[in-house]
N, C-alpha and C positions, 0 to 999 in steps of 0.2 A: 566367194564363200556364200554357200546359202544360208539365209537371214533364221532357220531355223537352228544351225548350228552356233546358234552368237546365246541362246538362250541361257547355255550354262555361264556365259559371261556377265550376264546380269543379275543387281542385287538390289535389293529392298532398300527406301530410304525413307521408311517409318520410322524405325528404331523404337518402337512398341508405344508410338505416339497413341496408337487407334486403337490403347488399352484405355479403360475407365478407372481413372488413379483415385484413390483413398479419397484422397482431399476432396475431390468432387462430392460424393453422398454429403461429407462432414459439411462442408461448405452450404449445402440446400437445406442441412436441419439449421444449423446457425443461422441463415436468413430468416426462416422461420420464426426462432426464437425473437430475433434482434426485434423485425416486421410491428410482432404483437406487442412487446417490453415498451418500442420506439411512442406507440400512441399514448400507451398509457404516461408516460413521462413526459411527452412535450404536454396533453393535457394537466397533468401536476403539478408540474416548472409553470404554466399561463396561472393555473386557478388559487396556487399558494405563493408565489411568487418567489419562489428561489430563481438567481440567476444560475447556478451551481447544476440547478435539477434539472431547468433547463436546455442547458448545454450540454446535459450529457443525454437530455430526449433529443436534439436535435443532431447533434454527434452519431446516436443511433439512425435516426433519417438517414443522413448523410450516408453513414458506412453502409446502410442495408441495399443503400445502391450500389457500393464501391463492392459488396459480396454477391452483388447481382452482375457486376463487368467480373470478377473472379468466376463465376458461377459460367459466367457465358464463353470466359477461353478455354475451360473444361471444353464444353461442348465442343466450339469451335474446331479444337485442334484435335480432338477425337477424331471427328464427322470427316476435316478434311485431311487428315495424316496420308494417304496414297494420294492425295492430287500433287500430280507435277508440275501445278504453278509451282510449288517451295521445291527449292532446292535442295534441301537437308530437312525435308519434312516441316511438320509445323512444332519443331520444340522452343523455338523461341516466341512463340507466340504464351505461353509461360511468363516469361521477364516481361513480355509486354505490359500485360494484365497485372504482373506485379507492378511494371511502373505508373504505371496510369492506375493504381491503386497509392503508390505511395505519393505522387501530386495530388491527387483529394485528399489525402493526409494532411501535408501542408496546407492545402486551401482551409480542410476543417480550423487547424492550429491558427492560420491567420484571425478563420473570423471569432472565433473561442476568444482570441486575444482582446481583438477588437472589440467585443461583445463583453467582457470580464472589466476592460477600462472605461467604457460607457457605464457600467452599472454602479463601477467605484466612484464615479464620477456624479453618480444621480441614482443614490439606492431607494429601492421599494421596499415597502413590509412583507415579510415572509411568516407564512403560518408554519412553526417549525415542525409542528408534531407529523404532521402530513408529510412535509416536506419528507422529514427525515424516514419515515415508515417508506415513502415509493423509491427515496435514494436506495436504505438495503432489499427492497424488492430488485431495482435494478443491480445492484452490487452481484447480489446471488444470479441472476440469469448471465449478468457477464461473466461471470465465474465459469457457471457452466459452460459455455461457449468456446470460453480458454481452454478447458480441458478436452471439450469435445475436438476442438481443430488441431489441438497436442504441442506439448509444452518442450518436445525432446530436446531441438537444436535449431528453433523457429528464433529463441531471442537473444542469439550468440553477439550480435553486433552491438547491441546498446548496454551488455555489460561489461563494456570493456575500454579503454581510452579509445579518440580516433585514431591514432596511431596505430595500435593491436587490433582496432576493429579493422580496418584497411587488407593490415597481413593477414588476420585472421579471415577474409574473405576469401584474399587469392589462395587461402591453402583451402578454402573448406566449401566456395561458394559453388560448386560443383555438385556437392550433393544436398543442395537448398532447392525444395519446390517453392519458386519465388514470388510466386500466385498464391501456395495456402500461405506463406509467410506474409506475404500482404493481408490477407484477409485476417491471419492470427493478430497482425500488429492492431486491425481496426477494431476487432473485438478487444483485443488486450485495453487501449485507450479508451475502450467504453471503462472496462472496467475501471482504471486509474481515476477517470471523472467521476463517476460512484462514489468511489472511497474519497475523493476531495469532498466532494457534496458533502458526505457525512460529516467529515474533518469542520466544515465551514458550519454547517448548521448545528453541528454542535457547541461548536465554537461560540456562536453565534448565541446561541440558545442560555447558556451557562453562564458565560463569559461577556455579554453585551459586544462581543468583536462582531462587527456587522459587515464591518469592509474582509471580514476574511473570507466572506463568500466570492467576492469577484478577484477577490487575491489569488484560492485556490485556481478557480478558472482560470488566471495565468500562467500559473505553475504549473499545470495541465497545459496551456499549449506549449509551452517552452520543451514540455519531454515529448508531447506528442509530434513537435517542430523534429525534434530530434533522430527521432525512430524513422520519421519521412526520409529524411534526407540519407542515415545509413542505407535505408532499404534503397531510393533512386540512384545511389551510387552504384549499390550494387550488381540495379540490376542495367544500369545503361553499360554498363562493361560489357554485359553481354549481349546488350543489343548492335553497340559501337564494332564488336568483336576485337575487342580488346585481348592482347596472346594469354596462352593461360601462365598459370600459377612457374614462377622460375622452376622449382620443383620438377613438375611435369617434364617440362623444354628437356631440361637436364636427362631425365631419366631413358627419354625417344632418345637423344643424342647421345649416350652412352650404348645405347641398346643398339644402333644402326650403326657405331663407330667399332663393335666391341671384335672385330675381325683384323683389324689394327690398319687394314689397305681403304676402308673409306673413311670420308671426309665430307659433316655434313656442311654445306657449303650456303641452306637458303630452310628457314625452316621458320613454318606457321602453325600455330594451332590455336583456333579457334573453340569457345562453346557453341554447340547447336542444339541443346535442351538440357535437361535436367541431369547431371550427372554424365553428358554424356560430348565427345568434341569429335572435332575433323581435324584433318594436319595435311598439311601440301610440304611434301621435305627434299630437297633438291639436295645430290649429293655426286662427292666425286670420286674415281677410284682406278689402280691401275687395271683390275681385275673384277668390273661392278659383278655381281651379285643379281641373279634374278628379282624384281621387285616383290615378288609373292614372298623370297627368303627375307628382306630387308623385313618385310611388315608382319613374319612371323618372332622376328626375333625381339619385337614390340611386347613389354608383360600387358597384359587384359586390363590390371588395374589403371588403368592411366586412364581408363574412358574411350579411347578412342575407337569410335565405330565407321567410320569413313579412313582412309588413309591412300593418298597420292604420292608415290616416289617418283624422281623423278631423276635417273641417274647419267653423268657423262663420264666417259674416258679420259682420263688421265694422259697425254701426251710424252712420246718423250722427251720434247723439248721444255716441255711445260714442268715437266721434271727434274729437268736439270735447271730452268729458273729456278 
């Protein structure tokens, strides 16, 4: 067969990688914002001495890197979506960036902690008036950030038990961009440190409570501990290729079985980006069925943009076993 009649047999394995998705702009004004907020407030937290103010200037450091490795898997998996180093494109280069976003999560939370019990341990004076005016400065810029990187369905896991957060992934983690969701949670935690700040300085200010400035600061890494670890759960599942949602399985396997003569016998599916999976499905029958018919009779909604069948005969011995 001439190699120029094989052309109709070939098919894309972009799956519209090498579009320029929302999050990306959102994600470079957010940097922006965090960049300029972050000096002013590590300056503020040295020159008045909140630990609180502090930590949420340096929180912004920290994250404005963590939305500069967001910022760059944008790039990345744009630029390289048609190289056929990847196998199924680069959509999982997504969960990456989200995971290595939600480990500097943790790491911030570690040292926020450690930083909060040092200071309970041996507090400074704090000039509160200051203090408190660049807290709601930074309150309001995180704000903005939150909304600009969007609020829709980025913070479904952490209001929920772990248990229903778990389930609620495998039914829903399929259509999470796992990169802006990391970046949403980094700016989210600015904000949370904000609003503590204020809580402690005024506390502080009013109330002579001095230790609830590095209190807050704990109580701030324990959620922002928190957020980390939902978000690296979820997105190592899809780095691991972890199978999808029972859901899903169920839905291919009725769909490939609904002829009543096959029999799925061997069935995978995996994510390979956002919204979107592959399935290697081995099947048996007395009377298989074209593979082109098996993977029509597939509904759309399942995500699946690659699909492998993979059918054998049915014997008659095998039969009467």
């Amino acid at each position: 067969m001439h190699n120029g009649n094989l052309n109709q047999w070939h098919h894309d394995h972009t799956f519209d990688q090498d579009r320029r998705k929302p999050g990306e702009s959102r994600t470079l004004i957010v940097i922006a914002i965090t960049a300029s907020m972050m000096v002013v407030e590590i300056f503020a937290g040295i020159h008045f001495g909140s630990m609180a103010l502090l930590a949420d200037g340096l929180h912004m450091a920290s994250h404005a890197v963590a939305l500069g490795i967001t910022a760059f898997a944008y790039v990345y998996a744009r630029r390289h979506a048609r190289s056929r180093k990847f196998s199924f494109g680069t959509g999982k280069v997504n969960a990456l960036g989200g995971f290595t976003g939600a480990v500097l999560l943790a790491i911030f939370a570690l040292s926020m902690g450690f930083e909060s019990i040092a200071r309970l341990l041996d507090p400074v004076e704090i000039a509160f008036n200051q203090a408190i005016a660049v807290a709601f400065l930074g309150l309001l810029v995180n704000g903005a950030s939150v909304l600009i990187l969007g609020v829709d369905d980025h913070i479904h896991d952490h209001h929920h038990s772990p248990e229903h957060s778990q389930e609620h992934s495998d039914d829903q983690h399929h259509h999470h961009d796992h990169n802006l969701k990391s970046a949403y949670l980094h700016v989210l935690a600015d904000a949370l440190t904000s609003l503590l700040a204020i809580v402690a300085l005024l506390s502080a200010k009013y109330f002579g409570w001095v230790w609830m400035d590095p209190i807050m600061g704990i109580v701030g890494a324990v959620l922002v501990a928190r957020w980390s670890y939902g978000l690296m759960r979820t997105t190592a599942s899809v780095l691991l290729d972890r199978q999808a949602p029972e859901k899903v399985q169920n839905i291919i396997r009725e769909a490939v079985e609904q002829d009543g003569d096959s029999r799925v016998t061997d069935l995978h599916v995996w994510s390979i980006g956002p919204g979107i999976y592959s399935a290697q499905i081995a099947l048996v029958a007395h009377n298989p069925a074209a593979p082109e018919e098996y993977k029509g009779r597939i509904p759309k909604s399942t995500g699946l943009v690659h699909i492998t069948i993979e059918t054998h005969l049915c014997e008659p011995e095998q039969k009467a076993a």
